[in-house]
C-alpha positions as CSV (number, residue, x, y, z in Angstrom):
1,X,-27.8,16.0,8.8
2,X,-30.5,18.3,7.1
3,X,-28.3,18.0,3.7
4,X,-28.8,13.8,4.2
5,X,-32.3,14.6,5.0
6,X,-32.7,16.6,2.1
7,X,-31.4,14.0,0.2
8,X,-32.9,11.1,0.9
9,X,-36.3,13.0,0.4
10,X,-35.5,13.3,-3.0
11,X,-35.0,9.4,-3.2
12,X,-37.9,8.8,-2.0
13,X,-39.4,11.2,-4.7
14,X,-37.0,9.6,-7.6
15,X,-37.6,5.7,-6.5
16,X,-34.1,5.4,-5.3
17,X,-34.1,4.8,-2.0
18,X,-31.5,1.7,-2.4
19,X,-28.9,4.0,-4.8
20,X,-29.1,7.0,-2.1
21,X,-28.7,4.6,1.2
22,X,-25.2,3.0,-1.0
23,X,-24.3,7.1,-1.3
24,X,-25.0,7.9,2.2
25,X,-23.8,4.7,3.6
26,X,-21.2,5.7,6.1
27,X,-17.7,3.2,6.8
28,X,-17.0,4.5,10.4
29,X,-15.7,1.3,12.2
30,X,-13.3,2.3,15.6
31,X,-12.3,-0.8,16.3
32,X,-10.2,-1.5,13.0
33,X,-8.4,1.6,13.5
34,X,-6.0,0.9,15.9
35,X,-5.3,-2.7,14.8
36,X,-4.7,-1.3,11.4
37,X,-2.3,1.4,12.2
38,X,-0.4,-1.0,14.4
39,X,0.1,-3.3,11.8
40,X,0.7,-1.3,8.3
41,X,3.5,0.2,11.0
42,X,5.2,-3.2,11.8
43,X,5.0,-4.0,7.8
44,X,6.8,-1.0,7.1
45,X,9.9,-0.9,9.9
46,X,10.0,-4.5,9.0
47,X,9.6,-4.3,5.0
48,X,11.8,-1.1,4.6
49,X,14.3,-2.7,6.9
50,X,14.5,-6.0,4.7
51,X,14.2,-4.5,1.1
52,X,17.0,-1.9,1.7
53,X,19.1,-4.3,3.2
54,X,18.4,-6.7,0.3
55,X,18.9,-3.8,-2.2
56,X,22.7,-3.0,-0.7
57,X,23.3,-6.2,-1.2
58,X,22.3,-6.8,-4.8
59,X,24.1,-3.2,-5.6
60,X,27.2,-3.5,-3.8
61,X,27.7,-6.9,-2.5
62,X,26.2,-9.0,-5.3
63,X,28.6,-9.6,-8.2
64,X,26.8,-11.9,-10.2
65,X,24.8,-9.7,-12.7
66,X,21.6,-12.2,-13.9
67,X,18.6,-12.0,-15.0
68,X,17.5,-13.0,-11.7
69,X,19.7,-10.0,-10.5
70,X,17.5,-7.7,-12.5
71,X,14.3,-8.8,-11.1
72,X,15.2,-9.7,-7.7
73,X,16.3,-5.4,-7.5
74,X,13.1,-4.4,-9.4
75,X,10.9,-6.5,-7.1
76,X,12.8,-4.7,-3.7
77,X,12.2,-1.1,-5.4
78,X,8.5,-2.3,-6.2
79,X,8.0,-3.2,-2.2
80,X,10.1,0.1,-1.1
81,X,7.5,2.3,-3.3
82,X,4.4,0.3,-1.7
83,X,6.2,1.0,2.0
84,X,5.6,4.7,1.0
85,X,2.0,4.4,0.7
86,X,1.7,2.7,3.9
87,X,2.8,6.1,6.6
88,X,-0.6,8.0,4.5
89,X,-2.8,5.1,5.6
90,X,-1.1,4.7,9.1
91,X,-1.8,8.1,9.1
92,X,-5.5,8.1,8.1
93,X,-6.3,5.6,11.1
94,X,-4.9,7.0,13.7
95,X,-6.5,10.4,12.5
96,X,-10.1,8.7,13.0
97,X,-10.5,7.9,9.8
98,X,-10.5,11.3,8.0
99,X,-8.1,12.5,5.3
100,X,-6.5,15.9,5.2
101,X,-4.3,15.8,1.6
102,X,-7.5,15.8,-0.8
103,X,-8.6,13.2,-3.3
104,X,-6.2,13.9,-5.4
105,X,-3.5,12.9,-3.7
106,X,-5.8,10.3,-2.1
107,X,-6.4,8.2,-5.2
108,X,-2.5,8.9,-6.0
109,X,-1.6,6.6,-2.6
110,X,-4.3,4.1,-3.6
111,X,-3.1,3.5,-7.2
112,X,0.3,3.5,-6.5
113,X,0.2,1.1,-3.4
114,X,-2.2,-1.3,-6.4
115,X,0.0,-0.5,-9.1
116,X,2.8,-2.1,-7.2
117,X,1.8,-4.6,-6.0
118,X,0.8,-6.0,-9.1
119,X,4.2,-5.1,-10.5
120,X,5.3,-7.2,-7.5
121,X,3.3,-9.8,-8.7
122,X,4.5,-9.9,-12.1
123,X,8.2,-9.6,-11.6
124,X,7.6,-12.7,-9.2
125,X,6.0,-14.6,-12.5
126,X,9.1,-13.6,-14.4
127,X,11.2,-15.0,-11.9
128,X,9.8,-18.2,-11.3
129,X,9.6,-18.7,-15.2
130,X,13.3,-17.9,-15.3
131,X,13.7,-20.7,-12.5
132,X,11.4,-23.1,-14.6
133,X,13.9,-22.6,-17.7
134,X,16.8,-22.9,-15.8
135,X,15.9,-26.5,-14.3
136,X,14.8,-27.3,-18.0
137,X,18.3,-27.2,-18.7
138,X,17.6,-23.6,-21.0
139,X,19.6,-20.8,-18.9
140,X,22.0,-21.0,-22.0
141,X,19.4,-19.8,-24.3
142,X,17.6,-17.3,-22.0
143,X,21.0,-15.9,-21.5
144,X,21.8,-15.3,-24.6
145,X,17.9,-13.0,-25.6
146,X,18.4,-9.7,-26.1
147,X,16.6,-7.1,-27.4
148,X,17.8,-3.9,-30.5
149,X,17.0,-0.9,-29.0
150,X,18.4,2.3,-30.9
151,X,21.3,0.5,-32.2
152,X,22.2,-1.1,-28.6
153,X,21.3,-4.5,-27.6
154,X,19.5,-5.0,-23.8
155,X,19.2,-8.2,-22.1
156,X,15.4,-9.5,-22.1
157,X,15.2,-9.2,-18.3
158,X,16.0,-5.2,-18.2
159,X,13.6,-4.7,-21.3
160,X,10.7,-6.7,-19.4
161,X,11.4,-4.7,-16.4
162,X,11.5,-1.5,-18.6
163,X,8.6,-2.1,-19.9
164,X,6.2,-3.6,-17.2
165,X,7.2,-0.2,-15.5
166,X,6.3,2.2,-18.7
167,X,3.2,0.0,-18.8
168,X,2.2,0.6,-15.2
169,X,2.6,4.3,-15.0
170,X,0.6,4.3,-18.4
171,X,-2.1,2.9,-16.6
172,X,-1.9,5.1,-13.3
173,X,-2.5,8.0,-15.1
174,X,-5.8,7.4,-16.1
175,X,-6.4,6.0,-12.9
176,X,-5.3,9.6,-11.2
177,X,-7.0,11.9,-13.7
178,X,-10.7,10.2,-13.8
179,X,-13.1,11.3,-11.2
180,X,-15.0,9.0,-8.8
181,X,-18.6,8.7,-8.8
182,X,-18.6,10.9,-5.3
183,X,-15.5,12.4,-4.1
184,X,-15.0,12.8,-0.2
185,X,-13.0,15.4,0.7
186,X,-12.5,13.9,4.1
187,X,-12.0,10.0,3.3
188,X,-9.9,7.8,1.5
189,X,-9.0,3.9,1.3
190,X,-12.9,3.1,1.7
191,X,-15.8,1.1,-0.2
192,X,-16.9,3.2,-3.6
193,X,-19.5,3.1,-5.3
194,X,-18.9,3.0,-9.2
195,X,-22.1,2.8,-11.6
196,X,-21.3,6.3,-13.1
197,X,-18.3,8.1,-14.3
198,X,-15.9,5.7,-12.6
199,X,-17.3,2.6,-13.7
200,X,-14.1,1.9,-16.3
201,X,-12.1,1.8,-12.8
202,X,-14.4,-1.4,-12.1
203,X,-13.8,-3.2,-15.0
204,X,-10.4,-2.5,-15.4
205,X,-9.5,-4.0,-11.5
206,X,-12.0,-7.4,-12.5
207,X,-9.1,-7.3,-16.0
208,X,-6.3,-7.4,-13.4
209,X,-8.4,-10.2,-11.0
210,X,-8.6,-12.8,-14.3
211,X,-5.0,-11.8,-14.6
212,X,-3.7,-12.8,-11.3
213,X,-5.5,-15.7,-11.7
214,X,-4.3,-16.9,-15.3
215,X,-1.0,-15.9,-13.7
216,X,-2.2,-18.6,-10.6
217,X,-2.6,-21.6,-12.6
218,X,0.0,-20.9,-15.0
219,X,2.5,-21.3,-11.8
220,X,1.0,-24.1,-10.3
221,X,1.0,-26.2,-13.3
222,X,5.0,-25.1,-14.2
223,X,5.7,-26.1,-10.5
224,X,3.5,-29.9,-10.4
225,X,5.5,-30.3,-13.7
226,X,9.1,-29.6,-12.2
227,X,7.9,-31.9,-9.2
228,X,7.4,-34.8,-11.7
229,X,10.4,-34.1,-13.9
230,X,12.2,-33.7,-10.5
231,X,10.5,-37.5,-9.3
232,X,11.3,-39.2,-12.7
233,X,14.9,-38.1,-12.7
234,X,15.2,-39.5,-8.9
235,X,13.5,-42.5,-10.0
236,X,15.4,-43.1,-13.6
237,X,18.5,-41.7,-12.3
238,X,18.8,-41.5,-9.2
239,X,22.9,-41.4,-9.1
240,X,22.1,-38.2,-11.4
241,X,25.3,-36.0,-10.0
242,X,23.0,-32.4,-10.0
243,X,19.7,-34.5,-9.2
244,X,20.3,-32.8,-5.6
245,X,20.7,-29.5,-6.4
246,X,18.1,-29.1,-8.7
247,X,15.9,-30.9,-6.4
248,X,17.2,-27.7,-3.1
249,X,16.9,-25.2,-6.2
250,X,13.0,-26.3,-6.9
251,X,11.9,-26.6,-3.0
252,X,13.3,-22.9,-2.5
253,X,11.5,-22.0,-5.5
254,X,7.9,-23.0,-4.4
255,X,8.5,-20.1,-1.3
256,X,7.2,-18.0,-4.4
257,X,3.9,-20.2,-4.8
258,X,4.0,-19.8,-1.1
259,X,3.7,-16.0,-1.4
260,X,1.1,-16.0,-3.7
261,X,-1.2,-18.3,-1.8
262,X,-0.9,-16.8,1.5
263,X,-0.3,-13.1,0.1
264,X,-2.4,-12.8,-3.0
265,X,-4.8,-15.6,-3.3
266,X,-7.1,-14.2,-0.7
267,X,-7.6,-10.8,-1.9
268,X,-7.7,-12.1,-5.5
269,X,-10.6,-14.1,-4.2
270,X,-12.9,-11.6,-2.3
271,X,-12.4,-9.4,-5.0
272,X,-14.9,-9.8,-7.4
273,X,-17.7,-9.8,-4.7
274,X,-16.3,-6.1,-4.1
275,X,-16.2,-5.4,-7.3
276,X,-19.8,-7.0,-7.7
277,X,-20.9,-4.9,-5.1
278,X,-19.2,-1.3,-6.4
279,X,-21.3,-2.1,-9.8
280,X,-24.9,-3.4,-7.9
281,X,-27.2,-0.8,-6.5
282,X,-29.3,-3.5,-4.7
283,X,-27.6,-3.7,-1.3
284,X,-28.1,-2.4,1.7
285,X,-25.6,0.1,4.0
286,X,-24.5,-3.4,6.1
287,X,-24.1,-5.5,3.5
288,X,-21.3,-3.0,2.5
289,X,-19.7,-2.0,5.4
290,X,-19.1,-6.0,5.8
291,X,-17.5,-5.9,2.6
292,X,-15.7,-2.8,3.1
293,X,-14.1,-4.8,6.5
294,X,-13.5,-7.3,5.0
295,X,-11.4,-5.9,2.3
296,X,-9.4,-3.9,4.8
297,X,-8.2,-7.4,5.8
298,X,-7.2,-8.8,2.1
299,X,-5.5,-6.0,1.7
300,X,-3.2,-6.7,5.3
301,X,-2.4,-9.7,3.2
302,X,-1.3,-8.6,0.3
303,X,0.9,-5.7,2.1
304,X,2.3,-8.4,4.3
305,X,3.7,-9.6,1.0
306,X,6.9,-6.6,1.1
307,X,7.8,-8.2,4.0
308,X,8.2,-11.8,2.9
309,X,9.5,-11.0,0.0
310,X,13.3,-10.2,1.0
311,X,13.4,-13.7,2.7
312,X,12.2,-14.8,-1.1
313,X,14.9,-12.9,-2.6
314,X,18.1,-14.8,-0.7
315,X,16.3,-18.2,-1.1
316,X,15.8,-17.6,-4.7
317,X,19.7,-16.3,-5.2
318,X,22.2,-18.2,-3.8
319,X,25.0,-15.7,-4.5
320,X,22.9,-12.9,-2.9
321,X,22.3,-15.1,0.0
322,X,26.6,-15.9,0.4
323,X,26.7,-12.3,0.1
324,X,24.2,-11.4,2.7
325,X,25.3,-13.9,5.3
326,X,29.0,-12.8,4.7
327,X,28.4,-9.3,5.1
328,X,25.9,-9.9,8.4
329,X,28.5,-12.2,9.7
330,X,31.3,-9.8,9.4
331,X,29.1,-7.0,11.4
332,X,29.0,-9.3,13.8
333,X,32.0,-10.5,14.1
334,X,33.6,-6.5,13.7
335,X,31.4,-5.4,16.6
336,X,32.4,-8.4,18.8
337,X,36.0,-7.7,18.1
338,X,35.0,-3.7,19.0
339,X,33.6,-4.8,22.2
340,X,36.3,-7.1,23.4
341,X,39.0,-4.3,22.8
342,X,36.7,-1.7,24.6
343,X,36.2,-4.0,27.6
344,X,40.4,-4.9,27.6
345,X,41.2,-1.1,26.7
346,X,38.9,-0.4,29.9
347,X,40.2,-3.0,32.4
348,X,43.7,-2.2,31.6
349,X,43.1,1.7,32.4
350,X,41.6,0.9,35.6
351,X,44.3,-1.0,36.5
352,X,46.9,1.3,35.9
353,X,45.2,3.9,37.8
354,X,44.9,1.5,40.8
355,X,48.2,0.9,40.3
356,X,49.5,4.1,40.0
357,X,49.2,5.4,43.6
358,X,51.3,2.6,45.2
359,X,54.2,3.2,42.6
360,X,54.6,6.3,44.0
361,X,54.1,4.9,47.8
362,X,56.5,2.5,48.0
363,X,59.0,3.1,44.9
364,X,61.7,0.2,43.6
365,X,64.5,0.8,42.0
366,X,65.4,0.1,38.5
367,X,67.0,-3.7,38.2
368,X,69.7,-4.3,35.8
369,X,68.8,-6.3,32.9
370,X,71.1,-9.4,34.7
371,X,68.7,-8.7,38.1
372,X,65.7,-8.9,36.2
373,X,66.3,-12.3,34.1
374,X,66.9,-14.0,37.5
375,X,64.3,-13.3,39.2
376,X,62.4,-15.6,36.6
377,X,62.7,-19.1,38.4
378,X,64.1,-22.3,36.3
379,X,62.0,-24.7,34.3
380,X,62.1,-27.6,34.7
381,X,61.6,-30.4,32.1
């Protein structure tokens, strides 16, 4: 207190007073804390139980080996490495909001949980563009783009994967290794303030806001143009023999506008208020901690996104999704066949052993193999 004091009197002395109140501002708010931690842990069991079954299946149970293969496994490692971050912040709630690991490793969990999901984000671009070619009537030509790579050629898919990974770790590390305006030893996933040293990190997350959005409009416009190709072909042809599967191929192909809209758009949109707001020094302590609420709940949104995404991956792949239901289907039906042979195995023992006493009781004698056929009685037609 007589540190805050002391500081604040020399605010007053500097003209200040508005730059030292956004310093000493405080983002202590109970009644997010439990809601929070609750949540983040349903995402995760839910999101690590989805993207590693997904990810069995695309490894062991998928055969066909597309481009859409390659994303589709890149997008579930994404989400499993952005369900890592999420135990730290449980964590950090249910601790009263106060962080133990230092702010080190504090901005390492931040990053990485950003820098995936806007990998997430892209390899979700990638694949609906490979969906948009593919109802053009191009997969032949997409299939056949490679890339000469010391002397071997890759597919195009596992070099844009390649290097939207390189790229993202490229930009982590400065991320990491720049200091913060004011590092708090004892918080973490909060409002900061960014007119000093940090004020790169500002203007490089409002770059990746006029990204997502490019990325927006780009993918609404390819989708209203495969609805209208997808009308004038009903219309002009409508006895058109894969008219109907292109037509199931494009409605499970707008789940992916669906994820961005209810996953992404939101955040995306409150963003550059909060980035606005890291850059001003003319606002006052409960302007921000509205903000810094409010941005707790984009960002439920956007981590919701890891577990929506495996039901994108088996409606996007139809092979994946054979594989998947054959595999669940066969549990099933294995554990079924388990239990039914348990519960007979069981009746049958308890039977004997009922049994068993009277044998001995009242014994019969053996029946020649004559004796025994009669006793059957005659059918009769």
């Amino acid at each position: 207190k007589m540190q805050k004091l002391l500081q604040l009197s020399k605010c007053s002395v500097w003209n200040k007073i508005k730059w030292c109140n956004t310093t000493l501002c405080t983002f202590e708010d109970s009644a997010l804390r439990l809601p929070l931690a609750v949540i983040y842990s349903l995402f995760f069991l839910f999101g690590l139980a989805g993207n590693l079954y997904a990810l069995w299946v695309f490894l062991f149970l998928h055969s066909k080996r597309n481009s859409v293969w390659v994303f589709l496994i890149n997008c579930a490692v994404a989400d499993l490495v952005l369900l890592a971050c999420l135990p730290f912040r449980i964590f950090y709630h249910v601790n009263g909001n106060k962080w133990v690991l230092g702010s080190v490793a504090c901005k390492m969990v931040g990053n990485l949980f950003y820098m995936n999901m806007y990998i997430s984000i892209t390899l979700l671009v990638l694949i609906s563009l490979d969906r948009y070619l593919r109802l053009k009537g191009r997969s032949r030509e997409r299939r056949g783009m490679t890339v000469t790579f010391r002397g071997h050629k890759w597919p195009w898919s596992k070099v844009a994967c390649g290097a939207l990974w390189g790229l993202s770790l490229l930009a982590l590390t400065p991320m990491i290794a720049t200091a913060e305006d004011k590092d708090y030893s004892d918080k973490c996933f909060q409002f900061k303030s960014r007119r000093g040293k940090a004020k790169g990190k500002a203007y490089f997350n409002a770059v990746l806001v006029i990204f997502f959005w490019l990325v927006f409009i780009m993918l609404v416009v390819s989708y209203v143009k495969i609805a209208l190709q997808l009308l004038r072909t009903s219309r002009n042809q409508p006895h058109f023999p894969n008219a109907q599967k292109y037509e199931r191929t494009a409605k499970k192909t707008f789940f992916v506008l669906l994820l961005f809209t209810v996953c992404f758009a939101p955040y995306h949109a409150f963003r550059p208020v909060y980035i606005l707001s890291q850059l001003s020094g003319n606002v006052t302590c409960e302007y921000l901690q509205q903000l810094d609420r409010i941005n707790e709940v984009m960002l439920l949104f956007s981590a919701f996104n890891s577990c929506l995404d495996p039901v994108m991956y088996f409606l996007v792949s139809g092979s994946a999704r054979k594989a998947a239901v054959q595999a669940l289907g066969n549990g099933i039906a294995n554990r079924l066949d388990f239990l039914n042979n348990a519960t007979s195995y069981s009746s049958t023992t308890e039977f004997r052993r009922a049994s068993v006493p009277m044998a001995y009781q009242t014994p019969t004698p053996s029946l020649p193999e004559q004796v025994s056929v009669s006793l059957t009685p005659p059918l009769t037609a």
